[in-house]
C-alpha positions in Angstrom: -13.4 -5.4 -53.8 -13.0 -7.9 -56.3 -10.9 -8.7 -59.1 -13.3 -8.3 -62.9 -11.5 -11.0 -64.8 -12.5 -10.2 -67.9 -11.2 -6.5 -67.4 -7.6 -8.3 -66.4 -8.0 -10.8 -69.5 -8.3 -7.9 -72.1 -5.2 -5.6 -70.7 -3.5 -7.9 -70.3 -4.0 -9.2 -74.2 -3.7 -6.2 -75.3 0.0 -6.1 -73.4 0.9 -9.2 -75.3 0.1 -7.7 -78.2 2.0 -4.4 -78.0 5.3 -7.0 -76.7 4.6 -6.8 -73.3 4.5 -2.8 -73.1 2.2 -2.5 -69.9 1.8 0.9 -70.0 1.2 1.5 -73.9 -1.6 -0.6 -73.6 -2.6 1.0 -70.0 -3.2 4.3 -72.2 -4.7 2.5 -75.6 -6.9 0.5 -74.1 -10.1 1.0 -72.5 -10.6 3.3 -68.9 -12.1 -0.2 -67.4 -12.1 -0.5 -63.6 -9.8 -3.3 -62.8 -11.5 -4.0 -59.7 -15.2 -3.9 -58.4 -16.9 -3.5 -55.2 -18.7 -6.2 -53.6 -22.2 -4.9 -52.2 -22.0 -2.7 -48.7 -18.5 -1.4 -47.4 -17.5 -2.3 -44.4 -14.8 -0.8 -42.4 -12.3 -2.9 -40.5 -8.5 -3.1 -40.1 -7.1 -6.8 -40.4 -3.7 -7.2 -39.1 -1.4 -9.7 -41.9 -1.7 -12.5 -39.4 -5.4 -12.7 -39.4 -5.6 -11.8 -43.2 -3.0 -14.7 -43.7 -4.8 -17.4 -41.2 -8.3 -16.3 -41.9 -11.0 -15.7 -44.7 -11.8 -11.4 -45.3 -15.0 -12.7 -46.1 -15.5 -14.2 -42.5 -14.4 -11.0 -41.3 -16.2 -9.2 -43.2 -19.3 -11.1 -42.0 -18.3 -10.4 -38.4 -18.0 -6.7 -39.0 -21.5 -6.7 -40.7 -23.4 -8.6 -37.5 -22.2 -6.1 -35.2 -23.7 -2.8 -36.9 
């Protein structure tokens, strides 16, 4: 998953200008996805160290070599 920007930008504008009211302007703005997926899942559990030390796109390039 990744983080759409410009989804972020305009809530969170629209917070700002309701005085910082996150959920008023969760219900009067638009049903936009906050987040979008990144091409093919891939299933794998990363313990917090590796996920700290390491990149989740390496791993998720490891993951996708070994199907």
């Amino acid at each position: 998953m990744a983080v759409n920007m410009g989804a972020v930008q305009r809530q969170h504008g629209l917070e700002q200008m309701l005085g910082g009211h996150a959920t008023l302007a969760n219900v009067m703005g638009p049903n936009e996805d906050l987040a979008v997926k990144l091409g093919d899942p891939v299933n794998a559990i990363v313990c917090m160290d590796c996920s700290i030390r390491g990149s989740v796109a390496e791993i998720e390039e490891l993951g996708a070599d070994k199907t």
